[in-house]
KOLKOLGU-792617 format. One line per field, with one value per residue (C-alpha): residue number from 1; residue in one letter; y, z, x. Coordinates in nm, 4 decimals, padded with zeros to 6 digits. Layout:
BEGIN
resi	[NUM | ...]
resn	[A | ...]
north	[Y | ...]
up	[Z | ...]
east	[X | ...]
end
This chain:
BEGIN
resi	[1 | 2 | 3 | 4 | 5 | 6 | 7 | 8 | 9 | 10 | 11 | 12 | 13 | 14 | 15 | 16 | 17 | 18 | 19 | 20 | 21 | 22 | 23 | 24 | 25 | 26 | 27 | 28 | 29 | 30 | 31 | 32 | 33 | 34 | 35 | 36 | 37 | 38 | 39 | 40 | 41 | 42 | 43 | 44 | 45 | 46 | 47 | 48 | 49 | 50 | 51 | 52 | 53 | 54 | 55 | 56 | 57 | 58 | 59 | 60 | 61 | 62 | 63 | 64 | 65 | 66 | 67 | 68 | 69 | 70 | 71 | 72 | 73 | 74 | 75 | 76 | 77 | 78 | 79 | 80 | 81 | 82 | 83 | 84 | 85 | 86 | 87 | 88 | 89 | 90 | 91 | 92 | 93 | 94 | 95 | 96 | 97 | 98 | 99 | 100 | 101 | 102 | 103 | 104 | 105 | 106 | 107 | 108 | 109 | 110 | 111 | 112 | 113 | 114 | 115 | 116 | 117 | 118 | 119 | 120 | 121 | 122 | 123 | 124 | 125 | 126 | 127 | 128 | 129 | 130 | 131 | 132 | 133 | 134 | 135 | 136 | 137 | 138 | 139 | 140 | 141 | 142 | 143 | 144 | 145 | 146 | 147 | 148 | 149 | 150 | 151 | 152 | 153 | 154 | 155 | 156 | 157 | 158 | 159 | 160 | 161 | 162 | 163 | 164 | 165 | 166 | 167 | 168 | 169 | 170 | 171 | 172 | 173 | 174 | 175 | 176 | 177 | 178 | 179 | 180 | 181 | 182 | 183 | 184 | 185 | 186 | 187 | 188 | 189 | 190 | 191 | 192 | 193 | 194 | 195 | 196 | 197 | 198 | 199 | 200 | 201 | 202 | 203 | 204 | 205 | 206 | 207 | 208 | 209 | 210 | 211 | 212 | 213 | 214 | 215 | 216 | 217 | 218 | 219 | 220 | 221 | 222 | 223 | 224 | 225 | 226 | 227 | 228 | 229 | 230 | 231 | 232 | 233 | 234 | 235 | 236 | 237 | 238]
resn	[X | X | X | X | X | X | X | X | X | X | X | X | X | X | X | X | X | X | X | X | X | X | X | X | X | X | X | X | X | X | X | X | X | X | X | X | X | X | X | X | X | X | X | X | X | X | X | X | X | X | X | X | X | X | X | X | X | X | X | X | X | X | X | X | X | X | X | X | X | X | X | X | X | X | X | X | X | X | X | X | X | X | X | X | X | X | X | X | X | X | X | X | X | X | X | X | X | X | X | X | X | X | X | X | X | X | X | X | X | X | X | X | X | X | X | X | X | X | X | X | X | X | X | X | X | X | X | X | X | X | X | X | X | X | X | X | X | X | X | X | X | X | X | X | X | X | X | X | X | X | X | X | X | X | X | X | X | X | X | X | X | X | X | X | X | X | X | X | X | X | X | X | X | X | X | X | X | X | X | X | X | X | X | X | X | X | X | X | X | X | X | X | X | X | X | X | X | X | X | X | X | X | X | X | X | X | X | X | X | X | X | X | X | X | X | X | X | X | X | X | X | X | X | X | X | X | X | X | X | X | X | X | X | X | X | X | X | X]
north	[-01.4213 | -01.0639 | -00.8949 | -01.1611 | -01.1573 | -00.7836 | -00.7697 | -01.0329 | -00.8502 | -00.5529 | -00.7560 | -00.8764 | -00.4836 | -00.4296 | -00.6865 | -00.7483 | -00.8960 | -01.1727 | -01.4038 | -01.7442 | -01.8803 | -02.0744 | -02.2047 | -01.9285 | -01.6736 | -01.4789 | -01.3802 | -01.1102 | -00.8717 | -00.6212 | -00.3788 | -00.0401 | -00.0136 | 00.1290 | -00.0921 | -00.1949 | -00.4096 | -00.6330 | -00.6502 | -01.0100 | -01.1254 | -01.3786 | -01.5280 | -01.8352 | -01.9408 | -02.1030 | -01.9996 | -01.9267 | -01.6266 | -01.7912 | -01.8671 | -01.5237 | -01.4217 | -01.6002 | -01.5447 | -01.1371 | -01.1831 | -01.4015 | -01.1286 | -00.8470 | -00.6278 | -00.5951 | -00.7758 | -00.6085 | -00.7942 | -00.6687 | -00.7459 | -00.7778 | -00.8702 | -01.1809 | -01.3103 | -01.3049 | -01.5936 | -01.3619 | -01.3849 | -01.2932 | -00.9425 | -01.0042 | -01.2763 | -01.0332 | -00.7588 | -00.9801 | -01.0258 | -00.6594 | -00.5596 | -00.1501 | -00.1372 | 00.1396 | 00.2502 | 00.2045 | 00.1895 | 00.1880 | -00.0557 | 00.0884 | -00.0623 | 00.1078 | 00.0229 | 00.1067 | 00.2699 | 00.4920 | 00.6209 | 00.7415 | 00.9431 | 01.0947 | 01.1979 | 01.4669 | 01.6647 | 01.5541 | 01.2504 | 01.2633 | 01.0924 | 00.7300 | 00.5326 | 00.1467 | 00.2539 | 00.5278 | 00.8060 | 00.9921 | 01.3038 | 01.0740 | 00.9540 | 01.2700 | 01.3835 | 01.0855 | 01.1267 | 01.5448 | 01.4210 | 01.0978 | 01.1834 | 00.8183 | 00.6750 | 00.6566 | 00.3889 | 00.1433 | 00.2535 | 00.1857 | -00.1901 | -00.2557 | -00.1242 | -00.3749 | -00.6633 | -00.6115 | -00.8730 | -00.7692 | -00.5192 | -00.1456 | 00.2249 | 00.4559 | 00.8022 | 01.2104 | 01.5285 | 01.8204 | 02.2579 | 02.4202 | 02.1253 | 02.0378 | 01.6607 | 01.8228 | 01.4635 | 01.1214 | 00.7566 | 00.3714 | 00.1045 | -00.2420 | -00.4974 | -00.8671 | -01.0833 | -00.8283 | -00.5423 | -00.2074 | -00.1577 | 00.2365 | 00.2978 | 00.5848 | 00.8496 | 01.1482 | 01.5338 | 01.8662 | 02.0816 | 02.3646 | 02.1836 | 02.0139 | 02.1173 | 02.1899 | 01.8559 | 01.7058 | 01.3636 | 01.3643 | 01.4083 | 01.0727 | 00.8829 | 00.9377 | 00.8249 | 00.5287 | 00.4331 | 00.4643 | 00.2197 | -00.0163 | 00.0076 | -00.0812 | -00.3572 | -00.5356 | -00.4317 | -00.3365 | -00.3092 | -00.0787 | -00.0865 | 00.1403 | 00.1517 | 00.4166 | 00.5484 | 00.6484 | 00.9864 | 01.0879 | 01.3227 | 01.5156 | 01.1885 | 01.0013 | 01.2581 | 01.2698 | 00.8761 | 00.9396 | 01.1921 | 00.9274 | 00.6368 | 00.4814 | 00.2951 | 00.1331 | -00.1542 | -00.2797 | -00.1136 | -00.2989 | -00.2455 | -00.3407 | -00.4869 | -00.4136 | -00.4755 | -00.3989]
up	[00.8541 | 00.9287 | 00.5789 | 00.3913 | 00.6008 | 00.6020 | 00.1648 | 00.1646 | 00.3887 | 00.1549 | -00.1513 | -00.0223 | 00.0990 | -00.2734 | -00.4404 | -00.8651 | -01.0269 | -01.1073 | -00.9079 | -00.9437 | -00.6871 | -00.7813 | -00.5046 | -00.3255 | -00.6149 | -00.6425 | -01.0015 | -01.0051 | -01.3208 | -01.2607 | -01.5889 | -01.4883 | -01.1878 | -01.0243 | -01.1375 | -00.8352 | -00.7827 | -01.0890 | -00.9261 | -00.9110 | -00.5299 | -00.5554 | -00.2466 | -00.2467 | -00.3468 | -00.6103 | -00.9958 | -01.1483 | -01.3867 | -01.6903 | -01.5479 | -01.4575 | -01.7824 | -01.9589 | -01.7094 | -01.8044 | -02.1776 | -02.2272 | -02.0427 | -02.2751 | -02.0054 | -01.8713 | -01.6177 | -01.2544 | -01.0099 | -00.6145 | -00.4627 | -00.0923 | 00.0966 | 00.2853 | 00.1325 | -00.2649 | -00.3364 | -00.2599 | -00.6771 | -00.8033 | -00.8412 | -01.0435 | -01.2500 | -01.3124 | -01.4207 | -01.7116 | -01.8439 | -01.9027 | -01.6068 | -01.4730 | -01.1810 | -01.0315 | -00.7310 | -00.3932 | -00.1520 | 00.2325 | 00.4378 | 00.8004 | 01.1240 | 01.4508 | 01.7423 | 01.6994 | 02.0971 | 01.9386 | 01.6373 | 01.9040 | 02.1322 | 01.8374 | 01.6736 | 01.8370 | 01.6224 | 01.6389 | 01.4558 | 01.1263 | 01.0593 | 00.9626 | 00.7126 | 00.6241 | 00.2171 | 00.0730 | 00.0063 | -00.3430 | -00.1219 | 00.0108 | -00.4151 | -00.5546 | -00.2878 | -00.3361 | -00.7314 | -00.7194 | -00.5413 | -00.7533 | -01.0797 | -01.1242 | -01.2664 | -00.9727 | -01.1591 | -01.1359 | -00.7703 | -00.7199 | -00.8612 | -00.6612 | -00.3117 | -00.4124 | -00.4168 | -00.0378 | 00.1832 | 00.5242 | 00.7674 | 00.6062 | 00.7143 | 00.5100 | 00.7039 | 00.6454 | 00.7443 | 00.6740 | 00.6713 | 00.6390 | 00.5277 | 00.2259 | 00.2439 | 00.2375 | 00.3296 | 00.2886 | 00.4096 | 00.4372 | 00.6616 | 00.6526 | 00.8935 | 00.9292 | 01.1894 | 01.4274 | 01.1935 | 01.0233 | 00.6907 | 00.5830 | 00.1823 | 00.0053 | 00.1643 | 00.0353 | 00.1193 | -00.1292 | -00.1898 | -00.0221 | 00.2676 | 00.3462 | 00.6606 | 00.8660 | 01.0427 | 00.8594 | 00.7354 | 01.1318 | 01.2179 | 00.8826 | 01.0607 | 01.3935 | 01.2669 | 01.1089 | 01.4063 | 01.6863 | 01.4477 | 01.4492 | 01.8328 | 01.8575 | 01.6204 | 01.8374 | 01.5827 | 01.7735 | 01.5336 | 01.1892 | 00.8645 | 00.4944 | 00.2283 | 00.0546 | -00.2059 | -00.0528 | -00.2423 | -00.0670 | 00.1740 | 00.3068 | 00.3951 | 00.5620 | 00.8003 | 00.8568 | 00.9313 | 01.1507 | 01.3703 | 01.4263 | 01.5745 | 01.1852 | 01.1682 | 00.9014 | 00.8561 | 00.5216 | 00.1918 | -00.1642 | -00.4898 | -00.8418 | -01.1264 | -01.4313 | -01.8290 | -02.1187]
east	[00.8515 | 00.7225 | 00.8664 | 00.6564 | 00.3478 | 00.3186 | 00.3819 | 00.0939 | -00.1314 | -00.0862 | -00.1509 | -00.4702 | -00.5299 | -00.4930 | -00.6136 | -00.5732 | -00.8661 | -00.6807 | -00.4095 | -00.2686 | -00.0455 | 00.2724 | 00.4368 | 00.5224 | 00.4835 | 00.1989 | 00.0918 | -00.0784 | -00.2754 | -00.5563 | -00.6263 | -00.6558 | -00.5346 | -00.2192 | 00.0915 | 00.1717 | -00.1570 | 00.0040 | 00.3371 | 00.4676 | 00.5372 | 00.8435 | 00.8057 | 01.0010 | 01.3533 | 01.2523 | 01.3175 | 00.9480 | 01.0578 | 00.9371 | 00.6261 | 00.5227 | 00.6500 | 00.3896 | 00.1269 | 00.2270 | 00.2191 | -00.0948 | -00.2524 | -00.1135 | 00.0717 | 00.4218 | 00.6221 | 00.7132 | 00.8309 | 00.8030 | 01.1722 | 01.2166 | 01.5262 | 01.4993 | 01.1845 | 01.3340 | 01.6029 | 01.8950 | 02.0713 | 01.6533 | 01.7839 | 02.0625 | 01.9649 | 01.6529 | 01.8636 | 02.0632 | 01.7034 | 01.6560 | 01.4635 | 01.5231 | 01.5392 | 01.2648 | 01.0859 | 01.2857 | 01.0473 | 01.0221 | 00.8446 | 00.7019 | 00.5646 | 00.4189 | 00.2652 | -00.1011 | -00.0658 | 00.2085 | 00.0640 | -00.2532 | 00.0010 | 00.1491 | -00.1040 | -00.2636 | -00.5057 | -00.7943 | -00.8784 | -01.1255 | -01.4440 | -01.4527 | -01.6763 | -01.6979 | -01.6968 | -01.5626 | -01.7920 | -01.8365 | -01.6364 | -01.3963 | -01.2819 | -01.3312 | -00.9977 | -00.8016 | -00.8519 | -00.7772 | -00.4519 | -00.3719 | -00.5089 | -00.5548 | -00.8688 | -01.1332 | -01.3929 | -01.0807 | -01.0181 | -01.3566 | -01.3274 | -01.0474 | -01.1791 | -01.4766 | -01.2426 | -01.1417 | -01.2939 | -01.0828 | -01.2092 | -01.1448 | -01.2037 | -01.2169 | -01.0952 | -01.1172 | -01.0083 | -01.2471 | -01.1424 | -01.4663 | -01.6900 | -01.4981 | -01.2787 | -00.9132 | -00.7377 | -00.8360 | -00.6734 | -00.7330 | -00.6843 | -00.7409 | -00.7066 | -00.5586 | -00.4450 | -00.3405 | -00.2283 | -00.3592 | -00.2286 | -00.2441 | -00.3287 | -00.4406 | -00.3476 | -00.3714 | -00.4114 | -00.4734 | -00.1739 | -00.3725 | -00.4338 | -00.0899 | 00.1204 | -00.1576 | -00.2281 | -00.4835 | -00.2896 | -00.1810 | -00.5995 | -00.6424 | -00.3348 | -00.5215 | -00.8763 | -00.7419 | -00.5548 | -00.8790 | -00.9899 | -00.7278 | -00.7025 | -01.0790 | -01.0460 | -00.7720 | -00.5286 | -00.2500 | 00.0408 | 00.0212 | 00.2369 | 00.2838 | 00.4366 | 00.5541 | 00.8487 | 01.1598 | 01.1751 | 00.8582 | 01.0401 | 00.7188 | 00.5417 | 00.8719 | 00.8881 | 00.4894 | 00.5172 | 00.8453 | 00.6589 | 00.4152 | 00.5803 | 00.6439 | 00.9871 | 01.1532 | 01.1604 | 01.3055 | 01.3383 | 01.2688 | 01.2313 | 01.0796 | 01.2384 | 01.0347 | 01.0106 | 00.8093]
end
């Protein structure tokens, strides 16, 4: 199924320091990182609640689980929700054709590293504020093809973006562009980067993720051949 192959790709583009499969579940906890690393991927019908419950607590952190249509049981939602979960972060999953993302992107495309240069973090964490030694622990833990893109104004890194590759596809993380620098093409010249590197790596289909209030970045991913796909959701507690 396409929905669950692309959330797994992305959880093995972000990988927490710590998973245990159950079934189809995938438990997942990662201190310090962004909280959707530790985001619980439901991804069979059956009823393992309780189990990632206790995988959450004898870890000390909170419970969130990732909710997509078609790959959740179809009452997870609700019988989450009578447990006291709030309901947060819609989000929007994307595809492309690799091909398409290339003819829409026009600018011209940024540079391209294997690992993410000091220049490269110190952008991503001016834009994220999150904390970049944890960042840094968790690109470590990526064992799939990844490029590691940037978009330069007078020799200083103004945007930054991932990709990562699997079986075909070129997932797109981390991007991120300073406020001074935004409107002026230079995600557009990241997007382009990251996709000349898909295309050469016979990756020849592209997805994202990102939150559905993002306006600014939905219609930067529209312009360039992004469609949506699905939309889902978290379901988180305490």
């Amino acid at each position: 199924m396409l929905l669950k192959t692309l959330q797994e790709h992305a959880a093995r583009a972000q990988p927490a320091a710590h998973v245990e499969e159950a079934g189809g579940w995938w438990l997942r906890h990662s201190p310090g990182d962004a909280w959707w690393v530790s985001a619980v991927l439901p991804h069979d019908r059956e009823d393992r609640v309780a189990q990632a419950e206790s995988f959450c607590a004898e870890r000390g952190s909170g419970v969130r689980f990732q909710l997509t249509p078609g790959v959740c049981a179809e009452d997870l939602d609700t019988r989450l929700a009578g447990r006291g979960y709030a309901r947060g972060h819609d989000m929007s999953l994307q595809i492309a054709s690799t091909a398409e993302v290339l003819r829409h992107t026009d600018a011209d495309a940024g540079a391209v590293t294997a690992r993410p240069t000091d220049a490269w973090l110190a952008a991503w964490q001016a834009v994220t504020t999150r904390d970049v030694s944890a960042e840094r622990d968790l690109l470590g833990r990526v064992e799939l093809p990844s490029a590691y893109a940037h978009a330069e104004v007078d020799g200083r890194v103004v945007a930054v973006g991932r990709a990562v590759a699997e079986q075909g596809w070129a997932g797109v993380f981390g991007m991120a562009t300073l406020p001074q620098a935004r409107g002026q093409g230079a995600a557009r010249s990241v997007l382009a980067a990251l996709a000349s590197w898909a295309a050469a790596r016979e990756a020849d289909r592209m997805y994202l993720q990102m939150e559905k209030a993002s306006s600014s970045a939905f219609r930067l991913y529209e312009r360039t051949g992004f469609r949506e796909v699905c939309t889902y959701h978290y379901r988180i507690r305490a």
